[in-house]
N, C-alpha and C positions, 0 to 999 in steps of 0.2 A: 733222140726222143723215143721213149720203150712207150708199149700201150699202141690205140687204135692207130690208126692210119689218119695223117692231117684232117682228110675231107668227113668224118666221121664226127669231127668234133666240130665243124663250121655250123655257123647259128644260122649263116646269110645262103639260100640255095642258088647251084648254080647259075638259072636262068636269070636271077638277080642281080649276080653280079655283077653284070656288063653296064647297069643301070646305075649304079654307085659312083659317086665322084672322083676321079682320078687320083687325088689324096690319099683315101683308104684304100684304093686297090692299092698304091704304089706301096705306101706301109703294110699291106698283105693283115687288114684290120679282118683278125674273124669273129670277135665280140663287141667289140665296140663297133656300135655303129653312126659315125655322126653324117647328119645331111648334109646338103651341098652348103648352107650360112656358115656353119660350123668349120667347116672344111676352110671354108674362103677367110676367115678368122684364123685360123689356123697356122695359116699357110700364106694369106696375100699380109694380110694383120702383124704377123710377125716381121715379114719385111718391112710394112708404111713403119711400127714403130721403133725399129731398127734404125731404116733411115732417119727417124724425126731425131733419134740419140744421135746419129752420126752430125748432123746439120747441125746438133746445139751443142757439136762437139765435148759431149759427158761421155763415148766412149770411140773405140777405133774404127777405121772403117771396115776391118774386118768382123766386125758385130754382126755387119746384114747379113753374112754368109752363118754367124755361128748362132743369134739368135734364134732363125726358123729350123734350125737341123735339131737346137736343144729342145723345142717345142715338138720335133718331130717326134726325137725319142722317146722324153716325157708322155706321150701319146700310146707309140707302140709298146713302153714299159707298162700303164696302165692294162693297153690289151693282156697282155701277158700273167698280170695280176691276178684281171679276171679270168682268165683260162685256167689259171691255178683254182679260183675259189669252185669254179664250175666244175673242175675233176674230180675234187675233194668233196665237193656235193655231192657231186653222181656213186661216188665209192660209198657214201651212206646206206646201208640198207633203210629197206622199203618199212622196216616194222619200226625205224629209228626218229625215220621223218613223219610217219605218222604222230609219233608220240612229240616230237619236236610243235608239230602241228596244235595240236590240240591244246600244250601246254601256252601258246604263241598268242594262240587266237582269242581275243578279248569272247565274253561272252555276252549274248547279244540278246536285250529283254527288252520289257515295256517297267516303269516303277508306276505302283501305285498310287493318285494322285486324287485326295478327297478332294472335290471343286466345292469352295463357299456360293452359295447362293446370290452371295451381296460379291463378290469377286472384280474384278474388272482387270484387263489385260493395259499394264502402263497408268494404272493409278493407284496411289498410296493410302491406303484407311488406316486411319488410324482408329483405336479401341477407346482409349482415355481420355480426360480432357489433357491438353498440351500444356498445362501447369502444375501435372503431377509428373513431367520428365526433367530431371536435376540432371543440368551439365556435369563432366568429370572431374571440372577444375575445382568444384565445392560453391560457386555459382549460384545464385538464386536466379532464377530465368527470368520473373516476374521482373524485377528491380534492378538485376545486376550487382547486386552488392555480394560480399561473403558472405555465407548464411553463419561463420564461426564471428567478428568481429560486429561492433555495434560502432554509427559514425556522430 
């Protein structure tokens, strides 16, 4: 590994990590960081549904051992991911991520909203009487009948 030194790149400080759940210390997680549920999911999760496949015999008994180790990697591969994306970040210069920034960032107003006087918040006004609105279908609303046909 060329570039800084391990502890340079670590998100989690020292005095913290002794407080981390044994999982991610063991996988040596230095960006991801999941809690102790997470952890217990992970890790105890993997084996109950290992064994529950082993019992309803759909695979071998060797699953319990292979499902939580694939769950392991899948894990530390993730970490790894993001340590790529976080180096490749950081090698940005500073005038690239402003520009990145500003292009990102929604921009953030009030709109202009005339308020009717007769308005009301959750009630519908209507303008006209409700027998000058002609459904789509060619409809007379009044009667129902087709306004093209005579019966």
């Amino acid at each position: 590994m060329s570039g800084a030194s391990r502890g340079s790149w670590a998100t989690i400080p020292a005095d913290e990590q002794r407080y981390r759940p044994f999982y991610a210390r063991a996988l040596r997680l230095r960006f991801v960081n999941p809690g102790g549920v997470l952890c217990f999911l992970f890790f105890e999760g993997a084996i109950a549904l290992a064994t529950l496949l082993v019992l309803a015999e759909l695979v071998k008994w060797w699953a319990i051992v292979v499902l939580p180790t694939a769950v392991a990697v899948m894990v530390k591969l993730n970490d790894l991911v993001v340590a790529m994306v976080v180096r490749s970040a950081a090698a940005v210069p500073e005038q690239e991520r402003d520009r990145f920034r500003r292009q990102v960032e929604p921009v953030v107003g009030r709109a202009q909203v005339d308020w009717l006087p007769h308005s009301v918040p959750g009630v519908v006004v209507r303008v006209g009487p409700a027998d000058s609105v002609k459904p789509a279908d060619g409809t007379d609303a009044a009667s129902g009948r087709s306004a093209g046909r005579r019966e």
